[in-house]
Biopython code that builds the backbone (N, CA, C, O; Angstrom):
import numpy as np
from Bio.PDB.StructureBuilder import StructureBuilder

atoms = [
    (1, "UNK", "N", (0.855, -1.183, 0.000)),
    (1, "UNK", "CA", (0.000, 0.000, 0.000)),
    (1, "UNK", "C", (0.893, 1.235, 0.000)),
    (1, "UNK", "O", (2.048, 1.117, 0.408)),
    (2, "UNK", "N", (0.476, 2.316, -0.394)),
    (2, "UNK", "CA", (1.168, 3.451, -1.063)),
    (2, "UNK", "C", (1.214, 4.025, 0.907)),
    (2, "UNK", "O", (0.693, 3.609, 1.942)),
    (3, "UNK", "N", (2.040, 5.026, 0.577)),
    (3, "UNK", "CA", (2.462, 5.512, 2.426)),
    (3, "UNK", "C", (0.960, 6.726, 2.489)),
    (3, "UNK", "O", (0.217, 6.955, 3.444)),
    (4, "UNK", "N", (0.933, 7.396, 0.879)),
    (4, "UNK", "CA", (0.033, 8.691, 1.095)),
    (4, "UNK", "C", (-1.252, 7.615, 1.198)),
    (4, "UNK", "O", (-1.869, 7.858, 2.235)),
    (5, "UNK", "N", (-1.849, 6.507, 0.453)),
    (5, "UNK", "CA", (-3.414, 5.851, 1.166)),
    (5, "UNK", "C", (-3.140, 5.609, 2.122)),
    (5, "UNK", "O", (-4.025, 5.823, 2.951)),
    (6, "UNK", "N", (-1.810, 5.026, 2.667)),
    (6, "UNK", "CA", (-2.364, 4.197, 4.499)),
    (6, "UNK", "C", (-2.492, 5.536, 5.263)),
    (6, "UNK", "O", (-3.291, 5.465, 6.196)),
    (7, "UNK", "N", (-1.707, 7.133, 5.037)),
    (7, "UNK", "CA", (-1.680, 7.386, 6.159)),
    (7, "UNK", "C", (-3.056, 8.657, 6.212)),
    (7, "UNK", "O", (-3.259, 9.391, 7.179)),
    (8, "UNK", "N", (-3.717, 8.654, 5.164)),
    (8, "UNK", "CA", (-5.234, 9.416, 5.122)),
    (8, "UNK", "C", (-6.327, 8.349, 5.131)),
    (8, "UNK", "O", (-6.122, 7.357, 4.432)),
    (9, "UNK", "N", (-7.324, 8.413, 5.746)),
    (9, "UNK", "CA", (-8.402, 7.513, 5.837)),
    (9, "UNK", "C", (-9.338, 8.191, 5.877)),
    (9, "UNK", "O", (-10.163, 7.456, 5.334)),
    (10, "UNK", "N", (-9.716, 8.850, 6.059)),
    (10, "UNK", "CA", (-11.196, 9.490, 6.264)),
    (10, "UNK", "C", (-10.931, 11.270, 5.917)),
    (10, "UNK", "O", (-9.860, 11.839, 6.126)),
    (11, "UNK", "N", (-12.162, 11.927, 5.358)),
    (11, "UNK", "CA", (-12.018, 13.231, 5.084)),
    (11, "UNK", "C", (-13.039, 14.163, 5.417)),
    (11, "UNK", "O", (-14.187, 13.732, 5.531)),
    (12, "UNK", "N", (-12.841, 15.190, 5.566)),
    (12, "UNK", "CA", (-14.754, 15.927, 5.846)),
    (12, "UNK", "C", (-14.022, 16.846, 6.003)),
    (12, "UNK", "O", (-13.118, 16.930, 6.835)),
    (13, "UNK", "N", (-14.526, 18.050, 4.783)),
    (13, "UNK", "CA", (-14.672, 19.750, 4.566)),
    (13, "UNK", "C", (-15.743, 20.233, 4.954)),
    (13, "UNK", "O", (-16.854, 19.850, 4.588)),
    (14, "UNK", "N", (-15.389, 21.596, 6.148)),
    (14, "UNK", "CA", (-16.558, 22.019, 5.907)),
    (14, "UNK", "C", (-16.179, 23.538, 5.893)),
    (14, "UNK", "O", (-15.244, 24.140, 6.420)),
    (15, "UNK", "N", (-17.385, 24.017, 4.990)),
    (15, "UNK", "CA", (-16.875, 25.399, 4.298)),
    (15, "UNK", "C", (-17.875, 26.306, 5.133)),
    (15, "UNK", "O", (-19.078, 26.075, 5.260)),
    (16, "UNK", "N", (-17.182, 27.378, 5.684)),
    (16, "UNK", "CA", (-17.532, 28.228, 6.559)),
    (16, "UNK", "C", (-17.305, 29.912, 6.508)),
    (16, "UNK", "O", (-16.836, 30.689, 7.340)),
    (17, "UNK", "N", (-17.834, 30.104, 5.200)),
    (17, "UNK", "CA", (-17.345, 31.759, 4.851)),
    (17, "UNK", "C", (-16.183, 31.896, 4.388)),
    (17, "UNK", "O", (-15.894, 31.133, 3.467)),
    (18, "UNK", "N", (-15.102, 32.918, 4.861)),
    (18, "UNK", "CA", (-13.925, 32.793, 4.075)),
    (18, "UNK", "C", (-13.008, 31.761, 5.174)),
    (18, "UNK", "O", (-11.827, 32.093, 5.280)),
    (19, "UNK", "N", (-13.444, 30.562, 5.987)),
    (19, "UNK", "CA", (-12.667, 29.443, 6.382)),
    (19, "UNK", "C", (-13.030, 28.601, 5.921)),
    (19, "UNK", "O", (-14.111, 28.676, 5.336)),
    (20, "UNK", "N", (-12.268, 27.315, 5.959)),
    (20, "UNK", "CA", (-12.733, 26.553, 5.723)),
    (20, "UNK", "C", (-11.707, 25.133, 6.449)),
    (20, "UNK", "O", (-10.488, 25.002, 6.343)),
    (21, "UNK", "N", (-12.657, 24.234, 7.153)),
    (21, "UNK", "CA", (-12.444, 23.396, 8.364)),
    (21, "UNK", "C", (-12.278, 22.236, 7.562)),
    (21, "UNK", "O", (-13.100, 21.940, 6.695)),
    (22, "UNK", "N", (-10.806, 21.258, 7.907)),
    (22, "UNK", "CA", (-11.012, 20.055, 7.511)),
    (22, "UNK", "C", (-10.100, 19.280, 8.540)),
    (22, "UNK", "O", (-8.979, 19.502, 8.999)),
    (23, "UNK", "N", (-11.562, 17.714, 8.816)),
    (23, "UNK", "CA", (-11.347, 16.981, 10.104)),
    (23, "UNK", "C", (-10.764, 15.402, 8.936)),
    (23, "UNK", "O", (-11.420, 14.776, 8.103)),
    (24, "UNK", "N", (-9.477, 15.253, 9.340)),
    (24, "UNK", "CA", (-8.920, 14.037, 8.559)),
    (24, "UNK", "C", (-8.573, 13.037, 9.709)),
    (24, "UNK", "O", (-7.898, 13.102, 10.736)),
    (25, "UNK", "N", (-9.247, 12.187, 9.155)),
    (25, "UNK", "CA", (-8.417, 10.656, 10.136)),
    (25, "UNK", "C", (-7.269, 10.166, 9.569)),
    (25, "UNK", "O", (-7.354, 9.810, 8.394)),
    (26, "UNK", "N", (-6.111, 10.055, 10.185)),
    (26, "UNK", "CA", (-5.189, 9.255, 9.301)),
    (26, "UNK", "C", (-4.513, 8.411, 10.419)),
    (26, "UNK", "O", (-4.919, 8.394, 11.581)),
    (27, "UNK", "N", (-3.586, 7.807, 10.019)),
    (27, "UNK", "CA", (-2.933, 6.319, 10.814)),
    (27, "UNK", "C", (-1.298, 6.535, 10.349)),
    (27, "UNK", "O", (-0.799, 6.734, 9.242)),
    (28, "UNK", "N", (-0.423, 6.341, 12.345)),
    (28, "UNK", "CA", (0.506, 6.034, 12.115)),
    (28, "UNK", "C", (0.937, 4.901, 11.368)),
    (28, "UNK", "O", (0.226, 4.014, 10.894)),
    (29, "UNK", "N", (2.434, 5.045, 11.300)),
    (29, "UNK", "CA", (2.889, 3.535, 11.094)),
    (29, "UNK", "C", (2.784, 2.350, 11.502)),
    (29, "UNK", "O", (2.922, 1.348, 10.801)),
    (30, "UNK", "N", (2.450, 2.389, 13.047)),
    (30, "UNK", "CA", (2.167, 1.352, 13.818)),
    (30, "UNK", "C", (0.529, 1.100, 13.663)),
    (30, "UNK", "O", (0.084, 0.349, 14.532)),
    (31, "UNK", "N", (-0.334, 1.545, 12.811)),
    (31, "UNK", "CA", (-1.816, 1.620, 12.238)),
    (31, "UNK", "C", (-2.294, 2.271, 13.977)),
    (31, "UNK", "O", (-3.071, 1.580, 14.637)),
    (32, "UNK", "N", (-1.864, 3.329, 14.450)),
    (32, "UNK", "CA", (-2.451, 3.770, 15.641)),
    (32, "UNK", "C", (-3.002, 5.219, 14.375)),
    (32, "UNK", "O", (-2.585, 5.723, 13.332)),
    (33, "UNK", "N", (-4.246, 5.387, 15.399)),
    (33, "UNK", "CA", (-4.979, 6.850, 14.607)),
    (33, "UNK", "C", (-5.254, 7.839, 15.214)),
    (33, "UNK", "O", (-5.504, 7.814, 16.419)),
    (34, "UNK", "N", (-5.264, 8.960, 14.462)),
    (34, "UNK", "CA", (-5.661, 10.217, 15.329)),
    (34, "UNK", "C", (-6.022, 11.349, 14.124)),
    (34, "UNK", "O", (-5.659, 11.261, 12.951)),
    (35, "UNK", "N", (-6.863, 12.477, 14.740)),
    (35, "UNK", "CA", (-7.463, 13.073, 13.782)),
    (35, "UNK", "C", (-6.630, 13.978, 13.621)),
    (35, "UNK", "O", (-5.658, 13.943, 14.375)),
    (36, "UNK", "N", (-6.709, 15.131, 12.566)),
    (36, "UNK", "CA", (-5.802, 16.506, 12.616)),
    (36, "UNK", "C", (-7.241, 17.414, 12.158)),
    (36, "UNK", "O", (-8.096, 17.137, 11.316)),
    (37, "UNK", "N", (-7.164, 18.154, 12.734)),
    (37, "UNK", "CA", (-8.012, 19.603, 12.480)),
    (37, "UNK", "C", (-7.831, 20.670, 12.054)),
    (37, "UNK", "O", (-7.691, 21.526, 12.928)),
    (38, "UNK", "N", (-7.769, 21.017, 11.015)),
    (38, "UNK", "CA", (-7.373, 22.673, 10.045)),
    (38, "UNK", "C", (-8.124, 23.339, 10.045)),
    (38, "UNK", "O", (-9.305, 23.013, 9.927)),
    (39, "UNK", "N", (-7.677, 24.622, 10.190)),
    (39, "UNK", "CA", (-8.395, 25.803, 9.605)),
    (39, "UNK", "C", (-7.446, 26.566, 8.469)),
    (39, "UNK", "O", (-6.337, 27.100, 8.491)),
    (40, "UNK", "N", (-8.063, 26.425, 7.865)),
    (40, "UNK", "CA", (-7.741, 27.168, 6.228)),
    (40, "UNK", "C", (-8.726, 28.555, 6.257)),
    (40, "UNK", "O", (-9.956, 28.529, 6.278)),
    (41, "UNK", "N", (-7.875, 29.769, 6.252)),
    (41, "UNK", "CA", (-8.213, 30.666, 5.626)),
    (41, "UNK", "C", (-7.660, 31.568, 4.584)),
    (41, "UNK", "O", (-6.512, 31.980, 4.754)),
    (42, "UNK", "N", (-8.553, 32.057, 3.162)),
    (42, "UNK", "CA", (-7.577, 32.934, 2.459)),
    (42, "UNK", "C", (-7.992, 33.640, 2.641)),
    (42, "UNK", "O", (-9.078, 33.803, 3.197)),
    (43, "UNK", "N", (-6.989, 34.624, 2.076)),
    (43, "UNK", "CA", (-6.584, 36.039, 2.363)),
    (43, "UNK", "C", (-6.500, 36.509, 1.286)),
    (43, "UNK", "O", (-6.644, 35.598, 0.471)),
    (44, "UNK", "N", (-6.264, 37.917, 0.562)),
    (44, "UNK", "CA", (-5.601, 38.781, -0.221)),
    (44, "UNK", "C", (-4.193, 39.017, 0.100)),
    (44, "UNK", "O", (-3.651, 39.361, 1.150)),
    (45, "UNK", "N", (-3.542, 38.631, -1.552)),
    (45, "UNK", "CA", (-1.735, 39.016, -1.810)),
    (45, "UNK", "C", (-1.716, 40.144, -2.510)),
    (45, "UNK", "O", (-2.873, 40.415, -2.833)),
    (46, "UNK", "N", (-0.840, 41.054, -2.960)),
    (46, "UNK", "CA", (-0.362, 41.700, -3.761)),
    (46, "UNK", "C", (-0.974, 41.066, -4.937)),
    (46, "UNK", "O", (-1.837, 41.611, -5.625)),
    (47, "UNK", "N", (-0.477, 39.854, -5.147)),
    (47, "UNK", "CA", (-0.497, 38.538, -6.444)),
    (47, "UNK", "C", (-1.431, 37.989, -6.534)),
    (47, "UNK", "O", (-1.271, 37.082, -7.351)),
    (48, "UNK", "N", (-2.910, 38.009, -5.936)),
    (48, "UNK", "CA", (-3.422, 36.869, -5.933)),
    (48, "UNK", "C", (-4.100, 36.253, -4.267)),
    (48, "UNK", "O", (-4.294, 37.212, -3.520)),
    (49, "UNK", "N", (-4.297, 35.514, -3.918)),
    (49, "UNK", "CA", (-4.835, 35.010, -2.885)),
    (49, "UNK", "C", (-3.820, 34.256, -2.301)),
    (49, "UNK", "O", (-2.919, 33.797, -3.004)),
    (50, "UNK", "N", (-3.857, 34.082, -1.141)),
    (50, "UNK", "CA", (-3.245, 33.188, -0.082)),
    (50, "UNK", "C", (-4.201, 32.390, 1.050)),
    (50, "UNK", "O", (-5.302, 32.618, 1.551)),
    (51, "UNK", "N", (-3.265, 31.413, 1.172)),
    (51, "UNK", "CA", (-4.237, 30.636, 2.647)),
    (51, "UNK", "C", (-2.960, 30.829, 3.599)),
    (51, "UNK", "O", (-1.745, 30.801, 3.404)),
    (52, "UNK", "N", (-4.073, 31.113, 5.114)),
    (52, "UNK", "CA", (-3.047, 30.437, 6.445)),
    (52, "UNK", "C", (-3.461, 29.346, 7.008)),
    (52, "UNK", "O", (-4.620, 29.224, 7.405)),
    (53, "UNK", "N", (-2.742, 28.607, 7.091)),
    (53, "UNK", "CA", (-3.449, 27.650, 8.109)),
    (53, "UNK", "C", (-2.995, 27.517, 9.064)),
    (53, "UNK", "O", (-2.002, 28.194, 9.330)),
    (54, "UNK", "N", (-3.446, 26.707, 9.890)),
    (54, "UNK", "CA", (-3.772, 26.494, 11.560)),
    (54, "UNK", "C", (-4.091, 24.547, 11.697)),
    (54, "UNK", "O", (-5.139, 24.102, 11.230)),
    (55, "UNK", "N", (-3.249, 23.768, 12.246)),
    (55, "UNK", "CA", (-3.602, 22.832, 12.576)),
    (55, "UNK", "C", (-3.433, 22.215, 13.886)),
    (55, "UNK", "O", (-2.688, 22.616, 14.780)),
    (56, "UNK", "N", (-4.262, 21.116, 13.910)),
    (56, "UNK", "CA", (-3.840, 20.316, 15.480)),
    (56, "UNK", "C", (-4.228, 18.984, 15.775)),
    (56, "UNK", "O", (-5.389, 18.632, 15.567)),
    (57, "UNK", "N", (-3.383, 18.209, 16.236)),
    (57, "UNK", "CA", (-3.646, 16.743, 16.075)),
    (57, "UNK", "C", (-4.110, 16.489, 17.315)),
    (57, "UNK", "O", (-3.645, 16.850, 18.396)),
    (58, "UNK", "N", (-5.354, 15.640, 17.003)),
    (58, "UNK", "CA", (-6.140, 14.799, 18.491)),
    (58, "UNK", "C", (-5.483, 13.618, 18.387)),
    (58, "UNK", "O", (-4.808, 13.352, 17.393)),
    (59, "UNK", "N", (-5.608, 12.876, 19.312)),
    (59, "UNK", "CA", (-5.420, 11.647, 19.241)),
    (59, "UNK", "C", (-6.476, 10.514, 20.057)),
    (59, "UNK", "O", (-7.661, 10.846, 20.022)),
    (60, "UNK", "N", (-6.292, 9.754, 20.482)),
    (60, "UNK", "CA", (-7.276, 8.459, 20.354)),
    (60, "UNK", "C", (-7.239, 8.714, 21.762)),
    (60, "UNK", "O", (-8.396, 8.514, 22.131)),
    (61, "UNK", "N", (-6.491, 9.074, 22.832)),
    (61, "UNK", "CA", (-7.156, 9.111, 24.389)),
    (61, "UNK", "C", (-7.521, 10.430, 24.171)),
    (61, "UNK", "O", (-7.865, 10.555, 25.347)),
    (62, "UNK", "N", (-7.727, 11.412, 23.753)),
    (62, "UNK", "CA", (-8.070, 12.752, 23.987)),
    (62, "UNK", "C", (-9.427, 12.947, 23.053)),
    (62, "UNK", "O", (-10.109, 13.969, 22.983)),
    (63, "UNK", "N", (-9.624, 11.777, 22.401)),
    (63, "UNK", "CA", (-11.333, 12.068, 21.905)),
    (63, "UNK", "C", (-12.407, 12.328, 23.346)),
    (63, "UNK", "O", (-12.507, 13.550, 23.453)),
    (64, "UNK", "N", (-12.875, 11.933, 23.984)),
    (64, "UNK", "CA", (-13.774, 12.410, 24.996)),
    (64, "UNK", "C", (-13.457, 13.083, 25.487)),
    (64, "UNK", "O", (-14.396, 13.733, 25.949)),
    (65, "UNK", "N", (-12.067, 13.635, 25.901)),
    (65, "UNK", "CA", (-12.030, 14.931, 27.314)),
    (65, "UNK", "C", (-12.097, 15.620, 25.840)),
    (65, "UNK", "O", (-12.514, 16.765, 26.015)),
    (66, "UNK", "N", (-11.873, 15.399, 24.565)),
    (66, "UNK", "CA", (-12.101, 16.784, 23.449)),
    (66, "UNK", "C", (-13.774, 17.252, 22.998)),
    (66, "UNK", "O", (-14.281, 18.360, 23.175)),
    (67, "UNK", "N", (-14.188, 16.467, 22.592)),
    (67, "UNK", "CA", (-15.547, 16.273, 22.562)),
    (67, "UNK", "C", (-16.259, 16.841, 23.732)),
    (67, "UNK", "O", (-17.201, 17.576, 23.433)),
    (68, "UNK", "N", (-16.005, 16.656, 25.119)),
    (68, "UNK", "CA", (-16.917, 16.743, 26.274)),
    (68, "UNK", "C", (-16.192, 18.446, 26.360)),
    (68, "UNK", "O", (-17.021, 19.350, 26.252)),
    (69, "UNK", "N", (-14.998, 18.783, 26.509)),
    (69, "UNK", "CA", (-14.493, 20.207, 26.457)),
    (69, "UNK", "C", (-15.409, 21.271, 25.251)),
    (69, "UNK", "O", (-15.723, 22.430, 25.519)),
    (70, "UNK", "N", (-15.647, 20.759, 24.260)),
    (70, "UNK", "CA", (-16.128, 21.526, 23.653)),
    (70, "UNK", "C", (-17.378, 21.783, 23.300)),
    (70, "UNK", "O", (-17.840, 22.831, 22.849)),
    (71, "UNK", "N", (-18.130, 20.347, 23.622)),
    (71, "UNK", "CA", (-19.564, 20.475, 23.651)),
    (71, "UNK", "C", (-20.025, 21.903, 25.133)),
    (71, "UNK", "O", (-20.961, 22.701, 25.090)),
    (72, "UNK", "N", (-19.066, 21.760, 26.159)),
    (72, "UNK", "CA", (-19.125, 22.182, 27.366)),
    (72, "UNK", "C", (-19.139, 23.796, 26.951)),
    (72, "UNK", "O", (-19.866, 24.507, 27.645)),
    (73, "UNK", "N", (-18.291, 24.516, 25.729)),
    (73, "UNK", "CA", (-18.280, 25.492, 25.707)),
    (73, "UNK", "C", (-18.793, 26.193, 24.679)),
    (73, "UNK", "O", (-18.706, 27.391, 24.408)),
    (74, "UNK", "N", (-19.501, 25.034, 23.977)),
    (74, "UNK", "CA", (-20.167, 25.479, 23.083)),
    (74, "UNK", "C", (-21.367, 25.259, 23.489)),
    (74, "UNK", "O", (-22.211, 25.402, 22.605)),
    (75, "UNK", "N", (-21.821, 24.912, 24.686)),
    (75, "UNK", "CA", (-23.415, 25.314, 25.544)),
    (75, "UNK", "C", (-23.025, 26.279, 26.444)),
    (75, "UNK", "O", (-24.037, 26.885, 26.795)),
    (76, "UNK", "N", (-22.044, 26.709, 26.984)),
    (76, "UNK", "CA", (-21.779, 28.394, 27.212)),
    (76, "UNK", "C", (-22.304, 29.151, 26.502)),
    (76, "UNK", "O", (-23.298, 29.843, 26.721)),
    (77, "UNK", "N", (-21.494, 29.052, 25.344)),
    (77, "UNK", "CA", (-21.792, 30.127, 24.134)),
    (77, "UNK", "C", (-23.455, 30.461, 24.329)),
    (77, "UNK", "O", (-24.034, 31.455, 24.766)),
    (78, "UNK", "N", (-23.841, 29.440, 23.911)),
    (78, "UNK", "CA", (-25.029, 29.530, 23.698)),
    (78, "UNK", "C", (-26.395, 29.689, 24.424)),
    (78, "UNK", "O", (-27.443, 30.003, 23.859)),
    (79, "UNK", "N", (-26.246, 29.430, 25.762)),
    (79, "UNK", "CA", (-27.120, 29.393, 26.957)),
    (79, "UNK", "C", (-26.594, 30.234, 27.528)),
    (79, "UNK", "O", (-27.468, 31.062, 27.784)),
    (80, "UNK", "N", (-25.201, 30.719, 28.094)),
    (80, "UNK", "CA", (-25.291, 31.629, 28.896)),
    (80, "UNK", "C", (-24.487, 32.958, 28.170)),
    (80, "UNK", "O", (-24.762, 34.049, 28.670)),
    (81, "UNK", "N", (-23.680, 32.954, 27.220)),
    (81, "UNK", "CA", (-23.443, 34.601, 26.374)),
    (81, "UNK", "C", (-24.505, 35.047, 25.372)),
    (81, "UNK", "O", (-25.110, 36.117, 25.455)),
    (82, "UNK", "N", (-24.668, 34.179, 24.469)),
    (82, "UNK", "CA", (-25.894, 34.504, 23.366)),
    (82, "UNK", "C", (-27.438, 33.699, 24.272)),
    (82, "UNK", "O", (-27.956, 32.811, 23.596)),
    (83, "UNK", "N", (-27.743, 33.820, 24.895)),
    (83, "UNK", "CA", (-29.066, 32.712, 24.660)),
    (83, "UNK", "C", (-30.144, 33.502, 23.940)),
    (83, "UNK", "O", (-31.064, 32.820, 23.489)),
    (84, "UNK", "N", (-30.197, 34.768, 23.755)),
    (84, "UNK", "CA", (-30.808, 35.351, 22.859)),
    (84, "UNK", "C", (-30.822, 35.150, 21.169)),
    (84, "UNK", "O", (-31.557, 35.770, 20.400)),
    (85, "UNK", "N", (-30.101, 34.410, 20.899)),
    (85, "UNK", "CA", (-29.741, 33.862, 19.449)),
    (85, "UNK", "C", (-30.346, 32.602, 18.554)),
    (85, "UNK", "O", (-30.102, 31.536, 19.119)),
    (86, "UNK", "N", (-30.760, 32.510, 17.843)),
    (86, "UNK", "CA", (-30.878, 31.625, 17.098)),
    (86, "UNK", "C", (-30.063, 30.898, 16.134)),
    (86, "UNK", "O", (-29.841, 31.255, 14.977)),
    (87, "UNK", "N", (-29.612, 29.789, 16.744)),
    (87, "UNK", "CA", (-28.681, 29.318, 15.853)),
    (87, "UNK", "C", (-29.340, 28.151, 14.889)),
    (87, "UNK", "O", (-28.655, 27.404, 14.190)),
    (88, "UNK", "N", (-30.738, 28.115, 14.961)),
    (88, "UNK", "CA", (-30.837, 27.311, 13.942)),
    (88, "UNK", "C", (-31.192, 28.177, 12.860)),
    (88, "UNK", "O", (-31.751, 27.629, 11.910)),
    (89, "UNK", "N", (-30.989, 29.417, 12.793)),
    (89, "UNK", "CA", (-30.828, 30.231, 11.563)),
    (89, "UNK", "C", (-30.128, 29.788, 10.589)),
    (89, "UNK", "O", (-30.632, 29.668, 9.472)),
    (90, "UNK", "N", (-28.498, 29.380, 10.909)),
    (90, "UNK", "CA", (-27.721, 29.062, 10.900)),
    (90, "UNK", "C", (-27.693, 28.041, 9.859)),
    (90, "UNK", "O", (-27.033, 28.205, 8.833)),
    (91, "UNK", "N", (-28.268, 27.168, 10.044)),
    (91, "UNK", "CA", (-28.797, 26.005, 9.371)),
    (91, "UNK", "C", (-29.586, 26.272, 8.432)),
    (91, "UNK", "O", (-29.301, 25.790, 7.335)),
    (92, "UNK", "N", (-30.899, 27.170, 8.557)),
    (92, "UNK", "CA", (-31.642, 27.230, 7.624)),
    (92, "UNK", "C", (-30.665, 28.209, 6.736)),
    (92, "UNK", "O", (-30.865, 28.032, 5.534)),
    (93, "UNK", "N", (-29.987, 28.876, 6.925)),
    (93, "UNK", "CA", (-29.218, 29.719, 5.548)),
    (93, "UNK", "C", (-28.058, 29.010, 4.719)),
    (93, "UNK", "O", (-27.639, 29.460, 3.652)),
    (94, "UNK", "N", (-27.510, 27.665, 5.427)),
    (94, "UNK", "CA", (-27.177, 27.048, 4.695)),
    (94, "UNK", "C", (-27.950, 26.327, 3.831)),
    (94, "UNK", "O", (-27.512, 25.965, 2.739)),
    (95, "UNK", "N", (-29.318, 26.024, 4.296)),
    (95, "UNK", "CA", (-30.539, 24.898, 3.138)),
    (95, "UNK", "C", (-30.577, 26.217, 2.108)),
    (95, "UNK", "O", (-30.840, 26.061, 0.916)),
    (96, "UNK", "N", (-30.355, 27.234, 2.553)),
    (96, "UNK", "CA", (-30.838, 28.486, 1.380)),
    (96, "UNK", "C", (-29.698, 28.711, 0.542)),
    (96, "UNK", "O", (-29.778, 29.601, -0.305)),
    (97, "UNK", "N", (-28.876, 28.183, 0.628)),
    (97, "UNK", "CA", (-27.223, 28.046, -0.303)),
    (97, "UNK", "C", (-26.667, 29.195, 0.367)),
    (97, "UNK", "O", (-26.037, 29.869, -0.447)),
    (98, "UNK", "N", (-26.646, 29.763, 1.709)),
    (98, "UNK", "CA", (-25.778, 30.735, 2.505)),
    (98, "UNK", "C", (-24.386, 29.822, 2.954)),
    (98, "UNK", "O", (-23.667, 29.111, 2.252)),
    (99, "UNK", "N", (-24.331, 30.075, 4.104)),
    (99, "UNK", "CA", (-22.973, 29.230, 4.651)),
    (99, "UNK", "C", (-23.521, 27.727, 4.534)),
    (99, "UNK", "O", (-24.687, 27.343, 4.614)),
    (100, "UNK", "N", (-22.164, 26.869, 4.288)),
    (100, "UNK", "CA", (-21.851, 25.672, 3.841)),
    (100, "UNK", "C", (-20.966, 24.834, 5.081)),
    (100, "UNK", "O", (-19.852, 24.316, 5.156)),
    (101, "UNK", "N", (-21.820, 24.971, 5.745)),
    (101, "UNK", "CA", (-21.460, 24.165, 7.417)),
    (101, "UNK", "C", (-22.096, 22.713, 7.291)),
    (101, "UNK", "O", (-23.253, 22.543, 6.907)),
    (102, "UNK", "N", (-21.479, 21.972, 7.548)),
    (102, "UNK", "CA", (-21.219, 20.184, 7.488)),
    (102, "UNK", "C", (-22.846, 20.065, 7.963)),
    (102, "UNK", "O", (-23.221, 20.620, 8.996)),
    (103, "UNK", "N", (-23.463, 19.547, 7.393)),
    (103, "UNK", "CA", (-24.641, 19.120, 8.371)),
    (103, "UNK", "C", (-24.670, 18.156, 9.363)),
    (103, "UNK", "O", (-25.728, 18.171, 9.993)),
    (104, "UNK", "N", (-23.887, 17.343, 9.707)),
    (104, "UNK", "CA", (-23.468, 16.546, 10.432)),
    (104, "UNK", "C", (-22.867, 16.839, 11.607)),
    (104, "UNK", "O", (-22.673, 15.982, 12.469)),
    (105, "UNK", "N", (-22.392, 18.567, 11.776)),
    (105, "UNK", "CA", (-22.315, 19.208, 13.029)),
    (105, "UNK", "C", (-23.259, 19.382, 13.451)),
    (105, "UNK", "O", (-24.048, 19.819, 12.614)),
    (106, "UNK", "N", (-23.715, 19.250, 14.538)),
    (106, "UNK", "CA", (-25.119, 19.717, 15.437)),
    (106, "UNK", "C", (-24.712, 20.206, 16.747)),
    (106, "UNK", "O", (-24.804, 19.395, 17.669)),
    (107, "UNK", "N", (-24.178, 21.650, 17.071)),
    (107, "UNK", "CA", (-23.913, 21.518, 18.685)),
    (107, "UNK", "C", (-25.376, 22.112, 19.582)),
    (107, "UNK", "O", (-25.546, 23.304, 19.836)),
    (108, "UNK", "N", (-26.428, 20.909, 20.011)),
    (108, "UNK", "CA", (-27.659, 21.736, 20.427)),
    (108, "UNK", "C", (-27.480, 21.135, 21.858)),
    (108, "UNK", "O", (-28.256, 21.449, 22.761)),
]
sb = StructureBuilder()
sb.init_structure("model")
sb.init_model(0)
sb.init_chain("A")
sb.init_seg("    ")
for serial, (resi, resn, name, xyz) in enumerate(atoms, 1):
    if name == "N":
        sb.init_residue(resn, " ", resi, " ")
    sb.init_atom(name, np.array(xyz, "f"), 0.0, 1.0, " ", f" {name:<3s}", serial, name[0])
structure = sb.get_structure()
């Protein structure tokens, strides 16, 4: 098997205005796995456009304290700074071809 198939396995973009988020599974050598998380954003060059990115690797004991950390502060957000907000707006402006957020995120 080629080194670039064993060490990508799984993919998911999700396009978020001028970012855009991608959650990859891939596998050490020893077939141990862990995800990496990007943020891609472009920018304006002189020349043309640019991206920065931003990444960070989870790994396989840090899925639940990651998951439970962020579900945790992303019901902050939402119950106690915004609870005035509607975030299933959010959603409906993506069914309307607005932002292009994974539907498969749900933080309710």
């Amino acid at each position: 098997m080629e080194e670039r198939d064993r060490e990508e396995l799984f993919s998911k973009r999700i396009r978020a205005g001028k970012r855009t988020y991608f959650f990859d599974v891939k596998s050490t050598r020893s077939n141990d796995y862990y995800i990496t998380i990007t943020e891609s954003r472009r920018y304006q060059k002189d020349d043309g456009f640019g991206y920065e990115k931003h990444k960070m690797f989870l790994y396989k004991e840090d899925f639940g304290k990651f998951m439970e950390g962020l579900q945790e502060a992303v019901d902050h957000v939402k119950n106690e700074l915004l609870p005035d907000v509607d975030f299933a707006q959010f959603d409906r402006e993506e069914e309307e071809g607005g932002n292009s957020f994974g539907s498969e995120l749900k933080w309710e």
